[in-house]
C-alpha positions in Angstrom: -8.3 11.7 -18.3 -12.1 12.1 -19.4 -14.2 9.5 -18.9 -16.5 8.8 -21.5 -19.2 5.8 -22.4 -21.3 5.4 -25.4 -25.1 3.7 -25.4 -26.3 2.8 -28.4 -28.2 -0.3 -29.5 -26.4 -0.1 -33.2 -23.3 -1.5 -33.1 -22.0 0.6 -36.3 -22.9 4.1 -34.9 -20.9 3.0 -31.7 -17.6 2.6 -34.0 -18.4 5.8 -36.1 -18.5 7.7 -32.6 -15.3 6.7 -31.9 -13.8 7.2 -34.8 -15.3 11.5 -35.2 -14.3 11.9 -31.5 -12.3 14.9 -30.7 -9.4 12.8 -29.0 -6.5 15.3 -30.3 -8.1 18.5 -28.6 -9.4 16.9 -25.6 -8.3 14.5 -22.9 -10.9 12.1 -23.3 -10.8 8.4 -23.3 -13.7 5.8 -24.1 -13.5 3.5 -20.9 -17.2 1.0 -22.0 -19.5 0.5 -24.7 -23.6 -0.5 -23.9 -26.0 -1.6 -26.2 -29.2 -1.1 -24.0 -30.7 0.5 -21.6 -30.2 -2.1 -18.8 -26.4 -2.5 -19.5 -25.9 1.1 -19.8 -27.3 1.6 -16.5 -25.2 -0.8 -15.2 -22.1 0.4 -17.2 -22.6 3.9 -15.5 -23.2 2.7 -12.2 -19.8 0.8 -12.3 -17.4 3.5 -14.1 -18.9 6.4 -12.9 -18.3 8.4 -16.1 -17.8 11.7 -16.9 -19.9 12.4 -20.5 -22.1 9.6 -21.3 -23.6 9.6 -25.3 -26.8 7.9 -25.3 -29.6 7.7 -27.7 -32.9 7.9 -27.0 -34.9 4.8 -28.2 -33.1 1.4 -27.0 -34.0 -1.7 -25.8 -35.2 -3.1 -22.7 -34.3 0.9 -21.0 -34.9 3.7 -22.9 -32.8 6.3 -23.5 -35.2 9.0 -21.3 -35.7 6.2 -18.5 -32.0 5.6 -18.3 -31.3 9.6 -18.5 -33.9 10.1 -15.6 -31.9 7.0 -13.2 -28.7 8.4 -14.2 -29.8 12.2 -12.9 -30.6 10.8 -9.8 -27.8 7.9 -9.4 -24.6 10.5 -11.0 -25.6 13.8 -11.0 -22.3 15.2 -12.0 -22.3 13.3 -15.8 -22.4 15.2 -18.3 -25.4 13.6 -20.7 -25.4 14.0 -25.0 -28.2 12.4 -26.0 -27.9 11.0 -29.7 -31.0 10.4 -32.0 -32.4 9.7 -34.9 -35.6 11.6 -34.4 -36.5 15.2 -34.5 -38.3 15.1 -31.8 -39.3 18.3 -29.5 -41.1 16.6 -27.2 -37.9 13.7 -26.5 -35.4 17.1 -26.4 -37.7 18.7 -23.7 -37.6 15.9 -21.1 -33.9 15.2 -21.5 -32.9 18.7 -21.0 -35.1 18.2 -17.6 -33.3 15.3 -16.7 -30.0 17.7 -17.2 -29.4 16.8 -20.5 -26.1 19.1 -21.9 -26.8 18.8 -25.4 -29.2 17.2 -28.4 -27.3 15.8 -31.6 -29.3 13.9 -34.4 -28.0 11.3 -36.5 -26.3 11.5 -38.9 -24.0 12.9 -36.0 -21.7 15.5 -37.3 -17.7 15.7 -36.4 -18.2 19.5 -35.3 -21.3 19.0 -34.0 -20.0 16.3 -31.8 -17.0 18.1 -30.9 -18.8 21.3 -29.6 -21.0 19.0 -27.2 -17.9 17.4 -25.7 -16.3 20.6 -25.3 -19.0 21.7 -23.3 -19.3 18.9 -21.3 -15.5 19.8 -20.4 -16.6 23.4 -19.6 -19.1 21.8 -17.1 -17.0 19.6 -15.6 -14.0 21.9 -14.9 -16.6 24.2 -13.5 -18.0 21.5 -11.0 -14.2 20.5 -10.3 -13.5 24.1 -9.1 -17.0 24.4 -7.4 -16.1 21.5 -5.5 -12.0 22.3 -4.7 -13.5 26.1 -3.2 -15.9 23.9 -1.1 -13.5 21.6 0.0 -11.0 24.6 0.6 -14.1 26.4 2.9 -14.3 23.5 4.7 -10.9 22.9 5.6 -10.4 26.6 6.3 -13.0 26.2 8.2 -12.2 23.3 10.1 -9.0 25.0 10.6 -10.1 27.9 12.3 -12.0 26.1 14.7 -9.0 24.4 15.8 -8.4 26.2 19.2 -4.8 27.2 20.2 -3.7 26.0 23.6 -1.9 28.5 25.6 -2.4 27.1 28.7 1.1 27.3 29.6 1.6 31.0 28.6 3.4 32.5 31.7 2.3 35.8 32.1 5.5 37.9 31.6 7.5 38.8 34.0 7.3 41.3 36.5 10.5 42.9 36.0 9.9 43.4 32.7 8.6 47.1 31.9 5.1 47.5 31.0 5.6 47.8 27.5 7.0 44.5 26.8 4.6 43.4 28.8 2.1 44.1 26.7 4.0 43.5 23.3 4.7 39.9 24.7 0.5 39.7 25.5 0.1 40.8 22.0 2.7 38.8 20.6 0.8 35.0 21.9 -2.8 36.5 21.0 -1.6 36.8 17.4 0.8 34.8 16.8 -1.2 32.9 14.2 -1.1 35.9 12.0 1.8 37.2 9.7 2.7 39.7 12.5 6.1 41.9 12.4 8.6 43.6 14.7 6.9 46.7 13.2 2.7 45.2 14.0 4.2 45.0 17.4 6.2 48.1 18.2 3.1 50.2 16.8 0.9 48.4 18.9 2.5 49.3 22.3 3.5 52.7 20.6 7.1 52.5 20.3 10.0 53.5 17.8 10.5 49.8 15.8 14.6 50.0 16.6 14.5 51.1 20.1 11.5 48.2 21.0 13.6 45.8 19.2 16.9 47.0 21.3 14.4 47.4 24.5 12.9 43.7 23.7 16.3 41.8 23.1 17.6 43.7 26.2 14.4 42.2 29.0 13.5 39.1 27.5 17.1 37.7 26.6 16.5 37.3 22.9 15.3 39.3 19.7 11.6 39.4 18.8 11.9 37.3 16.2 13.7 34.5 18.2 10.9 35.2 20.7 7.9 34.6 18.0 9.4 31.3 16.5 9.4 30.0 19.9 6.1 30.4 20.4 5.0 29.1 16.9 7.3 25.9 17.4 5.7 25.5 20.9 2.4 25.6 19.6 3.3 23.5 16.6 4.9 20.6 19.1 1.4 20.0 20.3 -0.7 19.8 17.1 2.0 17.4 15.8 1.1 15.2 18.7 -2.2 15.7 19.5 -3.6 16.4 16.0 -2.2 13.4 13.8 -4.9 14.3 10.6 -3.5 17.2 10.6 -1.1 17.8 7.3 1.9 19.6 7.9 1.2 22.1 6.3 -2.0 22.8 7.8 0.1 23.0 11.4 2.9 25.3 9.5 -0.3 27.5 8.5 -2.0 27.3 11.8 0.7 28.4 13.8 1.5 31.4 11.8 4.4 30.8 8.9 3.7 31.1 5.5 5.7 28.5 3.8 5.3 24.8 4.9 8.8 24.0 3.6 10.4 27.4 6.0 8.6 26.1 8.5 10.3 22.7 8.0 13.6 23.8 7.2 13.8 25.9 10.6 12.2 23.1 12.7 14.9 20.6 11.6 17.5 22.9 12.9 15.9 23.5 16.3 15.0 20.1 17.1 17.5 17.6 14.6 13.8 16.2 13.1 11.4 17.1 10.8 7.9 17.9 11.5 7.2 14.1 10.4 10.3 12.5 12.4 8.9 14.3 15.3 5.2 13.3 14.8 6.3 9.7 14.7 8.1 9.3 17.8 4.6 10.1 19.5 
């Protein structure tokens, strides 16, 4: 639900606002009413609002000095200014305090309704402006998570040098969506006789072999990394679908990813 607050030192222009407002095409709901400056100001501060309608020439504020502390105070509102005057000069300065749109009184229905809908617009383009930045920063935060593979044994000696290297390749990209086929062409072999090959030295397929490692590494961000979401972990350690990831760790270990967390 949208926000929305009017400011308007008549009382009668307040309830004819409320009564034009687009309410059946937009998800908008009027959360205050100020009649000044000051308590506009202080109605803002406390709901945080998206649109605000204000007019220009109030009491105690005006409309310009509360548009200029609003800029500053919630630069994401979205700011219709509402006047009686014709005024170039009072237009100019708004739009520099990041004023959306200009109506003058008598305030038409469309009118009104075009100005709200671009306020939406805005708004929705700041909310998606802001998910991609969270997103970057997660992804970012993410990648800088290092994988411990301390414990990787070096395979063994009896193994032939080929699965020797496919098993090197295998732990450095784990993380990746990384096939029986992404291996077998790495160490230049035929997919079905590396598979055959694989199963035969290690003692189990390579796909029994990758989720191993994945639930190995996933063991230890569930204990060491408790802000982590699961399905950041399921991500980090190289499956695709948090609830996969789930379903196949509940059968190894008889828990879930968050029964296991807990007990540490």
């Amino acid at each position: 639900m949208i926000k929305l607050v009017i400011i308007d030192d008549e009382k009668w222009i307040r309830k004819l606002i409320i009564k034009i407002l687009p309410f059946n095409k937009f998800p908008i709901k009027v959360v205050g009413e100020a009649e000044d400056g000051v308590e506009g100001l202080e109605l803002v501060t406390n709901l945080n609002p998206d649109i605000i309608l204000t007019d220009i020439r109030m009491p105690l504020l005006s409309g310009l000095e509360l548009i200029k502390e609003i800029s500053s105070k919630s630069p994401d509102s979205q700011i219709i200014v509402i006047s009686g005057y014709d005024n170039f000069d009072y237009a100019h300065k708004a739009i520099k305090y990041g004023v959306i749109d200009f109506l003058l009184k008598p305030i038409e229905e469309l009118e009104l309704e075009g100005a709200i809908s671009k306020a939406i617009k805005n708004l929705r383009k700041k909310d998606k402006l802001n998910e991609t930045k969270l997103l970057e920063k997660k992804v970012k935060r993410l990648s800088n998570i290092a994988i411990d593979i301390e414990h990787f044994e070096y395979p063994d000696t009896s193994y032939s040098d080929k699965i020797k290297k496919s098993i090197v390749y295998i732990y450095e990209n784990f993380r990746e969506p990384i096939s029986l086929n992404h291996v077998s062409d790495a160490v230049l072999m035929n997919s079905s006789y590396f598979s055959e090959l694989f199963k035969k030295e290690v003692g189990m397929g390579f796909n029994q072999f990758l989720i191993n490692i994945r639930f190995n590494e996933a063991k230890k961000l569930l204990k060491d990394n408790t802000d982590l979401t699961i399905g950041d972990i399921s991500s980090i350690v190289g499956f695709q679908d948090s609830n996969y990831f789930s379903r196949l760790f509940k059968k190894k270990f008889n828990c879930t990813p968050i029964e296991f967390r807990n007990n540490y």
